[in-house]
C-alpha positions in Angstrom: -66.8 45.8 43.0 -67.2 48.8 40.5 -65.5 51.0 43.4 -62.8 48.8 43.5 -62.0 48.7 39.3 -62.7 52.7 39.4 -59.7 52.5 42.2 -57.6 50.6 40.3 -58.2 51.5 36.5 -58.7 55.1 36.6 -56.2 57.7 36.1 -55.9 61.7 37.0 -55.2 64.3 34.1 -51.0 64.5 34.5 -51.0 60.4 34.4 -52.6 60.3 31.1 -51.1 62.9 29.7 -47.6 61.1 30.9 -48.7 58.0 29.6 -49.4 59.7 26.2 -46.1 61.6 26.1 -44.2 57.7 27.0 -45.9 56.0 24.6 -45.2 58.4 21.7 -41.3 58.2 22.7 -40.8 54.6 22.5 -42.7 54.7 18.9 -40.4 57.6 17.6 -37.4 55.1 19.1 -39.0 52.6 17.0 -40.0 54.4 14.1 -36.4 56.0 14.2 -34.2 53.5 12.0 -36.3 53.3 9.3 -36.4 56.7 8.7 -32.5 57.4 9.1 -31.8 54.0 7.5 -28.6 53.9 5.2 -27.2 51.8 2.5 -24.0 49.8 3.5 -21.3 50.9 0.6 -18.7 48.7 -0.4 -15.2 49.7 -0.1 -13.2 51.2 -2.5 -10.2 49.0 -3.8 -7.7 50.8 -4.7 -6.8 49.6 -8.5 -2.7 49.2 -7.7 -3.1 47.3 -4.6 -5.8 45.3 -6.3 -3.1 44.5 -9.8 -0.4 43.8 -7.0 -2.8 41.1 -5.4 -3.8 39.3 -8.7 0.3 39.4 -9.5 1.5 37.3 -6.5 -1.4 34.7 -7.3 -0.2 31.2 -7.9 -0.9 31.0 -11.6 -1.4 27.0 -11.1 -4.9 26.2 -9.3 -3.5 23.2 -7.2 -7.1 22.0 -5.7 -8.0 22.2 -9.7 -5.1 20.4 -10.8 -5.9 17.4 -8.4 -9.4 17.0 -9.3 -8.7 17.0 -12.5 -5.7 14.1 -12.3 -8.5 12.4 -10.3 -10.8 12.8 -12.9 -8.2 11.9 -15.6 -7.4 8.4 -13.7 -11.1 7.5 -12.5 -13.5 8.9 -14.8 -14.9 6.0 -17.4 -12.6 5.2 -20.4 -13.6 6.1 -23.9 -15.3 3.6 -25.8 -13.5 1.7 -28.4 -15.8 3.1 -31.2 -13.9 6.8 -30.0 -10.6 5.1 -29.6 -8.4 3.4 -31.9 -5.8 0.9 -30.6 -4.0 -1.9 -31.6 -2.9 -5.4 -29.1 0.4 -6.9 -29.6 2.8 -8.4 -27.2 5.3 -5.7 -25.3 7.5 -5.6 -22.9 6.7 -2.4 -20.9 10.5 -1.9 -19.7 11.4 -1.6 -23.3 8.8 -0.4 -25.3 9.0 3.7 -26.4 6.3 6.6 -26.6 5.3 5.1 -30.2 4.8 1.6 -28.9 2.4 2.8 -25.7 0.7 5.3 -28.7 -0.3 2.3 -30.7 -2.0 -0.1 -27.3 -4.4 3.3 -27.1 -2.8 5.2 -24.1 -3.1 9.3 -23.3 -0.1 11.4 -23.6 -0.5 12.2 -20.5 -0.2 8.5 -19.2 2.7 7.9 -21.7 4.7 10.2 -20.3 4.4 9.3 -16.8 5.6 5.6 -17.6 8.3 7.1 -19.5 9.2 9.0 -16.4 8.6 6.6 -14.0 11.4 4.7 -16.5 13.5 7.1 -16.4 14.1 7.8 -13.0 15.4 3.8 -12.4 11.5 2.3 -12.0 11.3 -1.4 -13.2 7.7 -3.5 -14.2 9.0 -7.1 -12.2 5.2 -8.2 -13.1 2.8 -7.4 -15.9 0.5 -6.5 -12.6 2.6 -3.8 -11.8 1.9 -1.5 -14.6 -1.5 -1.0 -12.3 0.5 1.1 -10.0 1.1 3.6 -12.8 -1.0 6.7 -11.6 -3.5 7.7 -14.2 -3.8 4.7 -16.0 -7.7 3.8 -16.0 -8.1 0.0 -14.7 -9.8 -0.7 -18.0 -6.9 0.6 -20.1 -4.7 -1.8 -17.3 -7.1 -5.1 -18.2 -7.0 -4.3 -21.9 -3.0 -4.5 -21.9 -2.0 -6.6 -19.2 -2.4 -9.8 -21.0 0.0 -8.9 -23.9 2.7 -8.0 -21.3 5.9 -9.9 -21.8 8.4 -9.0 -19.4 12.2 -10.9 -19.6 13.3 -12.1 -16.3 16.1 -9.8 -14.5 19.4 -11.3 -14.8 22.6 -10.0 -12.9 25.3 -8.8 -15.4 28.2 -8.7 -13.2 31.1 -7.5 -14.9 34.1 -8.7 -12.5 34.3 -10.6 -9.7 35.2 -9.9 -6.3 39.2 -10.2 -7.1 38.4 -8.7 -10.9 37.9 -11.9 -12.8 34.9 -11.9 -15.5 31.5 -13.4 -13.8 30.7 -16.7 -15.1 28.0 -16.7 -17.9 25.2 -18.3 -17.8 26.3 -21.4 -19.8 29.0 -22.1 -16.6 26.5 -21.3 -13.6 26.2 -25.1 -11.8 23.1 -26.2 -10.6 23.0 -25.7 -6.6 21.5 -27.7 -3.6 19.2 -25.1 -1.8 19.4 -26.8 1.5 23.6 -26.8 1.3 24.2 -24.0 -0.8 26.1 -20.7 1.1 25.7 -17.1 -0.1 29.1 -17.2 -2.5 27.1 -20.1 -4.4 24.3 -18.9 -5.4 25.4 -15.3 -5.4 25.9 -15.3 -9.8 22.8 -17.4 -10.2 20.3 -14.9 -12.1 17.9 -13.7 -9.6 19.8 -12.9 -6.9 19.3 -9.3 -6.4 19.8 -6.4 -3.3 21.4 -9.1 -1.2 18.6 -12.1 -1.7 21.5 -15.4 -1.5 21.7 -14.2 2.2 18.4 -13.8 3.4 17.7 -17.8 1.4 20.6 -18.7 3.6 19.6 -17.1 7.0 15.8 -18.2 6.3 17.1 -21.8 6.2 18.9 -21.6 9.0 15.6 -20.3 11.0 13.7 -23.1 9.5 16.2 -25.4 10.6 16.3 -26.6 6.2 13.8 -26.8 3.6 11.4 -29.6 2.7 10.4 -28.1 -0.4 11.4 -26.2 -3.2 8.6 -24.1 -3.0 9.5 -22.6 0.4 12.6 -20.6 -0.9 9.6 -18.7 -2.4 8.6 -17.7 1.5 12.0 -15.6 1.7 11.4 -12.3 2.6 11.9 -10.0 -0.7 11.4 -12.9 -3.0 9.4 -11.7 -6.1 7.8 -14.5 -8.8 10.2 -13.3 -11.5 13.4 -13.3 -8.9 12.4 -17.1 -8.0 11.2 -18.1 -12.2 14.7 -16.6 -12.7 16.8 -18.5 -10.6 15.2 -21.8 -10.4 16.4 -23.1 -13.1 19.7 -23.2 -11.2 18.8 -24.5 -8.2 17.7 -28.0 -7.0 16.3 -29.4 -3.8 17.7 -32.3 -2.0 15.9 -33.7 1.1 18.8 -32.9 4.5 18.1 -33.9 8.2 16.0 -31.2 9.2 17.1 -29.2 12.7 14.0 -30.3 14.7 12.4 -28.6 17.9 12.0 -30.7 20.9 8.4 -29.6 22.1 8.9 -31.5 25.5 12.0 -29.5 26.3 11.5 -26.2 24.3 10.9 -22.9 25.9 8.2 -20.5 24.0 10.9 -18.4 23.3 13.0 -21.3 21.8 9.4 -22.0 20.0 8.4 -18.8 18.6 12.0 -18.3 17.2 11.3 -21.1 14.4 9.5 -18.6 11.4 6.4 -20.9 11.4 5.4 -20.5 14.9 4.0 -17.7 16.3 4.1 -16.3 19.7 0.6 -17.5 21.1 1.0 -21.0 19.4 4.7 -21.3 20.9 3.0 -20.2 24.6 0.0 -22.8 24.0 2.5 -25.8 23.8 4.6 -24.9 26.4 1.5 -24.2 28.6 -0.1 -27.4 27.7 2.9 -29.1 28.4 3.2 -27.8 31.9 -0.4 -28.3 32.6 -0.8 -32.3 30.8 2.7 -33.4 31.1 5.3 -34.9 28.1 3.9 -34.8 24.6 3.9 -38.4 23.6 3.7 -38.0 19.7 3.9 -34.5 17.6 0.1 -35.0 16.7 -0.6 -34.1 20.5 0.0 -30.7 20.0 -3.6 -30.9 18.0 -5.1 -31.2 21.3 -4.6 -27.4 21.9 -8.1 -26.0 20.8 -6.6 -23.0 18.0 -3.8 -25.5 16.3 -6.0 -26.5 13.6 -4.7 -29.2 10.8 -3.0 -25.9 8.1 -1.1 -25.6 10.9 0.0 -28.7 12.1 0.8 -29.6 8.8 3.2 -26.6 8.3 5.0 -26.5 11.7 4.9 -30.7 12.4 8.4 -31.7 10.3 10.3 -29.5 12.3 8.9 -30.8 15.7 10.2 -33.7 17.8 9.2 -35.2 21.0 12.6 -37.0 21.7 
């Protein structure tokens, strides 16, 4: 056993001296960086190029400017004790830089409603003035309530042929379920077109059974509708009824009150049961519940 680690473990003159001589290499290869190590220097900027950079720099931050609108709009709202304001009713399509001064608004707010003004914007609602970028909700609530806004009225000067529009004194009450688009066109209200989509959203309905349901045209606003209804009047018409034995879905999900998978269920059911014997059969169908029924059943028929 000792022969055999004196074989293997045991080395001549020239392989320790070799062995020596690697060794100290790899440590000077080690050692090496430390010795010759060198400080990284930054480099020189020239002092033109560097006054030519700073020149062409956007003198507005825009990151900065956002966060600080964001800020202006979002943070919390100074207490009353900090700021002085006074409540009185105003309408905010008439009221000037003063009148905004006085409710406790910024400068900065007061001129982006005056802007906003300006440029043709109109309040319809009180709720609208919310939509007014930087004004804090609590500065909304406080004011809101003492909004007074005058409902829009159409000023037409002339006619179609050039005579004077009738005032407001002459305009005749109208039936909503009769009336065509050159009746109710001078009622006040009737804005961008509105007597013709009332008209064509009758016709879809096949009439009106209420008064409220004018309210359901498309680009009605509360103030258009508390304008004009002092002009207009309902009278109860035979109603253009749907035929739900005969009528294809398509024929179905025409009428503005049915949608396309209601209009598919009755026909389906149809097919699948046989004739509807009353209008309330269509209850049956598992997803008609009674909201709906009650909204789509006057302009069904099963004769």
């Amino acid at each position: 056993m000792n022969k055999i680690l004196k074989d293997y473990f045991s080395f001549s003159k020239k392989e320790s001296t070799a062995a020596i001589i690697l060794l100290l290499i790899v440590g000077g290869f080690i050692v090496l960086p430390y010795v010759y190590k060198k400080e990284a220097k930054l480099p020189t900027i020239d002092p033109q190029v560097k006054a030519a950079v700073e020149a062409i720099q956007p003198k507005n931050n825009v990151k900065q400017n956002i966060e600080e609108d964001f800020a202006d709009r979002y943070q919390p709202a100074p207490t009353e004790v900090e700021t002085k304001y006074a409540l009185f009713e105003f309408d905010p399509n008439t009221l000037d830089a003063a009148g905004w001064k006085r409710l406790g608004l910024r400068d900065k707010t007061i001129t982006t409603l005056l802007n906003y003004r300006n440029k043709g914007g109109k309040f319809r609602k009180a709720e609208d003035l919310k939509k007014i970028w930087g004004l804090r909700p609590q500065e909304a609530d406080r004011i809101i309530p003492y909004a007074r806004i005058d409902a829009p009225q159409n000023n037409f000067s002339k006619q179609a042929f050039g005579s004077a529009a009738p005032s407001a004194k002459t305009i005749a009450v109208v039936d909503i379920n009769t009336a065509q688009p050159e009746d109710l066109r001078h009622i006040p209200g009737m804005e961008n077109g509105l007597q013709y989509r009332i008209v064509k959203f009758r016709e879809k309905l096949g009439g009106f059974i209420s008064l409220e349901q004018v309210k359901e045209t498309y680009g009605m606003t509360d103030s258009a509708f508390a304008a004009m209804e002092p002009y207009i009047k309902f009278v109860p018409a035979t109603i253009a009824k749907l035929n739900i034995n005969t009528a294809s879905d398509f024929e179905l999900n025409a009428h503005p009150y049915i949608n396309k998978p209601v209009a598919k269920a009755i026909a389906l059911y149809r097919v699948q049961h046989g004739s509807y014997q009353s209008v309330a059969d269509i209850k049956k169908i598992a997803f008609i519940k009674e909201e709906v029924f009650q909204k789509i059943a006057p302009y069904l028929t099963v004769e």
